[in-house]
matplotlib code that plots the C-alpha trace (Angstrom):
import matplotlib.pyplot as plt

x = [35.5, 33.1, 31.6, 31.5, 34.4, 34.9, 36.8, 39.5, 40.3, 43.7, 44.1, 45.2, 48.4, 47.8, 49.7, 52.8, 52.8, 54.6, 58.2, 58.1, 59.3, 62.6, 62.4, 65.1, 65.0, 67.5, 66.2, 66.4, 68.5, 67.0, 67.9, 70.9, 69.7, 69.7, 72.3, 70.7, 72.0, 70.6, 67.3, 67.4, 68.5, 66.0, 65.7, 68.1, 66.5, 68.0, 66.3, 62.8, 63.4, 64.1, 61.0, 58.6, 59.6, 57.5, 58.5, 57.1, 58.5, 61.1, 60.6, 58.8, 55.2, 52.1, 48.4, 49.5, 47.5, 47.2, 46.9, 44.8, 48.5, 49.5, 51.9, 52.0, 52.2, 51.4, 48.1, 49.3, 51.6, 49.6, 46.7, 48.6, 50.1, 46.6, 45.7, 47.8, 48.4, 46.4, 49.1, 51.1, 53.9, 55.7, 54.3, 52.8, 49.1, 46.1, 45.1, 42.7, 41.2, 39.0, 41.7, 43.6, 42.9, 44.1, 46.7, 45.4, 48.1, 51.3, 49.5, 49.8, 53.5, 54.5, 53.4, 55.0, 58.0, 58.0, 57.0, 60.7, 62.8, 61.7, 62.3, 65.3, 66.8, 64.8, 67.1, 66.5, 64.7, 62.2, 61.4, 61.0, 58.5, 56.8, 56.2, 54.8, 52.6, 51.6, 50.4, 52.9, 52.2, 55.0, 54.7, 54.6, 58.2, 59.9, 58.7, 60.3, 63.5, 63.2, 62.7, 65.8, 67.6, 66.3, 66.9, 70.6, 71.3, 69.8, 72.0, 75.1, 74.4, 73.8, 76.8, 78.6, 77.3, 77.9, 81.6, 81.7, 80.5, 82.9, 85.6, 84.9, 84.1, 87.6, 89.3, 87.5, 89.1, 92.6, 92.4, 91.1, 93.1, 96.5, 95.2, 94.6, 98.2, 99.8, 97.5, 99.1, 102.4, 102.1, 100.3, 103.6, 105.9, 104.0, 104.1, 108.0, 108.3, 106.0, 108.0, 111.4, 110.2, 109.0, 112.4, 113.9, 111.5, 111.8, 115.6, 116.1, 113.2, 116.0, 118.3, 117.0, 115.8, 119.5, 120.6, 117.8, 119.0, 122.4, 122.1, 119.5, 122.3, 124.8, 122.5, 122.2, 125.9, 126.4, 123.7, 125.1, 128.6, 127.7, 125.6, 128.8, 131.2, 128.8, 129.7, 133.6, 133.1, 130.8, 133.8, 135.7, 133.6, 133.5, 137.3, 137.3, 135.2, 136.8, 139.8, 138.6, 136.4, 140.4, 142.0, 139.2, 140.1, 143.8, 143.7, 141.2, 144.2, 147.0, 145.2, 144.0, 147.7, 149.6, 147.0, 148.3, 152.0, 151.3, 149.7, 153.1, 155.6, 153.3, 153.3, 157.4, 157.7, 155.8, 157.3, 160.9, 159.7, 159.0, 162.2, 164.4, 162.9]
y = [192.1, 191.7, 190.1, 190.0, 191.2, 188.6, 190.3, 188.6, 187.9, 187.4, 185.1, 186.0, 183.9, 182.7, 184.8, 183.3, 182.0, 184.3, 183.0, 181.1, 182.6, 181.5, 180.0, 180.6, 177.2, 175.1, 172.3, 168.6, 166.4, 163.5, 160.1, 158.2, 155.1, 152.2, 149.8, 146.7, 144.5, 145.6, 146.0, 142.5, 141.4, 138.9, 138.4, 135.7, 132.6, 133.0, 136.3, 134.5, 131.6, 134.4, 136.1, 132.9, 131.5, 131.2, 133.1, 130.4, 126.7, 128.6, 126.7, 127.5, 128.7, 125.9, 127.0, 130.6, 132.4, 135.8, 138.0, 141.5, 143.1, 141.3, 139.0, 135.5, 131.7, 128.6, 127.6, 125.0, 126.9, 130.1, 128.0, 125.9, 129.3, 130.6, 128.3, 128.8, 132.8, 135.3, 137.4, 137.8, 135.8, 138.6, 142.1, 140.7, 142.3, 140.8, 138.1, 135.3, 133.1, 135.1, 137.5, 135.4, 134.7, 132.8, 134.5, 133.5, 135.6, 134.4, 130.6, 131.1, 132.4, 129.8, 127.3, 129.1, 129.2, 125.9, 124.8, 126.8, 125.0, 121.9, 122.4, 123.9, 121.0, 118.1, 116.7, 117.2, 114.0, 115.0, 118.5, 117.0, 114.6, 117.7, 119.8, 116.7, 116.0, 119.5, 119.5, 121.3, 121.1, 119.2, 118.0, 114.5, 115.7, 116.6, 113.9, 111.2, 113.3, 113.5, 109.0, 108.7, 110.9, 108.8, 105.6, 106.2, 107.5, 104.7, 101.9, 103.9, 104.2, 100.3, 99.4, 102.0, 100.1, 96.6, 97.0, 98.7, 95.4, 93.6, 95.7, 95.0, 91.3, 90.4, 93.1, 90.5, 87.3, 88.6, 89.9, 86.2, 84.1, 86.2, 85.3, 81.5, 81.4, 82.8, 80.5, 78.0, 78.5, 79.0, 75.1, 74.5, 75.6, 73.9, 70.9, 71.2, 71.7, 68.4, 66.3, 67.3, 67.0, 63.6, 62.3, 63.8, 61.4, 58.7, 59.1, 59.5, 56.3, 54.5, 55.5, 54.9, 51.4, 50.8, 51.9, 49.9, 46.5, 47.3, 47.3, 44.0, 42.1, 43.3, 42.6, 39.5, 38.8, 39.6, 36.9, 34.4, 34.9, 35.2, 32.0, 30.5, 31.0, 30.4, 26.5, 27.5, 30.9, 28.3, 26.1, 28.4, 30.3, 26.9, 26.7, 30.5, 29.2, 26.1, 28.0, 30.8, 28.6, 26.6, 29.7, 31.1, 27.3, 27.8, 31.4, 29.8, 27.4, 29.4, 32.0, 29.2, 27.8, 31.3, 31.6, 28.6, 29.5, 32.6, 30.9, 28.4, 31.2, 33.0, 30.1, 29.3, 33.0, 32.9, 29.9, 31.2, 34.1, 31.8, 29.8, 33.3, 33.7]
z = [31.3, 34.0, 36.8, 40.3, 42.7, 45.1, 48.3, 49.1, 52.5, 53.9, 56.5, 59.9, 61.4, 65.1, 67.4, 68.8, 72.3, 74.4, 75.8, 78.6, 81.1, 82.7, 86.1, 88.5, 89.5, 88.5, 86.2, 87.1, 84.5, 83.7, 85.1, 82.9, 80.7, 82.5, 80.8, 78.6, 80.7, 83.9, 82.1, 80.4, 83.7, 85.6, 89.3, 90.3, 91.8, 95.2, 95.5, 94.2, 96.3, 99.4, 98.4, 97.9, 101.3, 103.8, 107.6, 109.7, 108.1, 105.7, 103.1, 99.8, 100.0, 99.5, 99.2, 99.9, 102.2, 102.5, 106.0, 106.5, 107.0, 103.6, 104.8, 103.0, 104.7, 103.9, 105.0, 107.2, 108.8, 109.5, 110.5, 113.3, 114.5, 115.1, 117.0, 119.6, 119.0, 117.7, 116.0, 112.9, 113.1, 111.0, 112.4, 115.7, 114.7, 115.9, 113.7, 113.3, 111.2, 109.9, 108.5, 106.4, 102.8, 99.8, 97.6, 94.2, 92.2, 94.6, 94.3, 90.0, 90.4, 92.5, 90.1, 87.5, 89.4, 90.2, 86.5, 85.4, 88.1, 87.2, 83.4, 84.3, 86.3, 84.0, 81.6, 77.9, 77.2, 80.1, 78.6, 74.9, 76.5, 78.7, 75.4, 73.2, 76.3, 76.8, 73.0, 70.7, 67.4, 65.3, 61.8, 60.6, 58.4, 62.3, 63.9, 61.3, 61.7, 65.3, 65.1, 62.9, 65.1, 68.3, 66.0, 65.6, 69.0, 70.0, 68.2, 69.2, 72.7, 72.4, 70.4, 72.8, 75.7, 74.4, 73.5, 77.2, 79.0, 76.3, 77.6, 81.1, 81.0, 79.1, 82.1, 84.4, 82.4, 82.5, 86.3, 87.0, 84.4, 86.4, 89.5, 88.6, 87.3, 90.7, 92.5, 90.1, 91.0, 94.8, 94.0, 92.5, 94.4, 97.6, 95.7, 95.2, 99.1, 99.6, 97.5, 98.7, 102.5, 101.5, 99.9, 103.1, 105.7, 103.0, 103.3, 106.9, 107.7, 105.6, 107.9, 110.8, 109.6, 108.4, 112.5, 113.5, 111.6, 112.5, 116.3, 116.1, 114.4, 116.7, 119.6, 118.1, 117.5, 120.9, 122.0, 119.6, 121.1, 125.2, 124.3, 122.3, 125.4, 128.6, 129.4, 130.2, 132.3, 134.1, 135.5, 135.6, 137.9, 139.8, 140.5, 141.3, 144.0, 145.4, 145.1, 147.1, 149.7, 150.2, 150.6, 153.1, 155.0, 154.6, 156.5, 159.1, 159.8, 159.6, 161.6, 164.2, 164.3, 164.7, 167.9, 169.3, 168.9, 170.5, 173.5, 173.6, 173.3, 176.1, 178.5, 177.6, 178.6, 181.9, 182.7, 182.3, 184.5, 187.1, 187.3, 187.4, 190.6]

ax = plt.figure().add_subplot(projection="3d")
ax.plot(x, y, z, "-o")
ax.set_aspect("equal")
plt.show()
């Protein structure tokens, strides 16, 4: 048969690459995997805190302010220090007010930052409020749930709350009805102590009433009798004193006449004397 003689062609294979050749050099191992958890692992929020503070107030940054030697303050702060230094207050170089600059990107972090702590520390209620005000979509169907929900946490946290001041108000009534009742009986008791002190005065005014009438009618027994027998003491007390005014006379003479014997029995003597001789 015949026709034309195509010449067939055999394709030629790329040459192989020479071996590399082997270095010397030791080679370098690769650096280990870094663990998930360190690489899931966030900066903690005393290490942000550290970094968003500012060097001259210490506190965290406001309006951040940025400085030719890229150190950050607040504007306040690096704007008072300037005017009275003309220095950074972190590397000491020359600085003025001409040099510093806000630091848009720290500003949006910081309000980030500040956006996460206060979600962070708001309570639940607050962030649910947060996202509805910042405009998250939620269906008609999750928002009756989310009312029933609200609904009946609502009526328990009421009943929950009324049977609380229930419980509280009737603690009141017994710690109030226990101390009327010891006031009560301190009443009482003071009461028992009154009446017995007055049955006591009662009884000893009686007593001393009954001393009292006993000594008037003695007193006036007394009276009645010294009255009674005063006419006879009377003469008697008249005799007693003739009889002692006769006996005062009687000694006057008996002493007057025993005088005179002595004077006879002194002149009988003398004159005896005188006839001896």
């Amino acid at each position: 048969m015949g026709g034309t003689l195509v010449p067939t062609t055999t394709k030629s294979e790329p040459p192989s690459p020479p071996p590399p050749i082997e270095s010397t050099a030791p080679s370098i191992p690769p650096p280990p995997p870094m663990p998930p958890s360190l690489m899931e692992e966030e900066p903690s929020e005393a290490d942000i805190d550290k970094d968003v503070l500012c060097p001259i107030c210490m506190q965290i940054i406001k309006d951040a302010f940025m400085t030719a030697c890229g150190h950050s303050f607040c504007y306040m702060c690096i704007l008072t220090h300037l005017r009275n230094k003309s220095d950074c207050p972190c590397c000491s170089r020359y600085l003025t007010n001409n040099h510093i600059f806000p630091n848009l990107l720290l500003n949006k972090l910081l309000k980030k930052i500040s956006a996460r702590q206060s979600a962070r520390n708001a309570s639940p209620v607050e962030n649910l409020r947060q996202t509805i005000l910042q405009g998250c979509e939620v269906s008609a169907k999750e928002l009756d749930s989310l009312l029933s929900l609200l609904v009946d946490k609502k009526m328990k946290m009421e009943q929950s709350e009324a049977e609380t001041n229930m419980q509280i108000l009737l603690d009141f009534l017994n710690c109030l009805r226990k101390k009327k009742l010891e006031e009560l009986t301190q009443i009482q008791n003071d009461l028992q102590y009154i009446k017995e002190d007055t049955t006591a005065v009662k009884k000893r005014t009686m007593e001393l009433y009954t001393a009292k009438e006993r000594c008037s009618m003695n007193l006036r027994m007394l009276v009645d009798d010294f009255s009674a027998e005063k006419p006879l003491p009377s003469l008697i007390d008249q005799y007693n004193n003739g009889a002692i005014s006769g006996g005062r006379n009687s000694q006057g003479w008996i002493g007057s006449a025993r005088s005179q014997s002595r004077v006879s029995l002194k002149d009988q003597a003398n004159s005896r004397g005188f006839r001896s001789k």
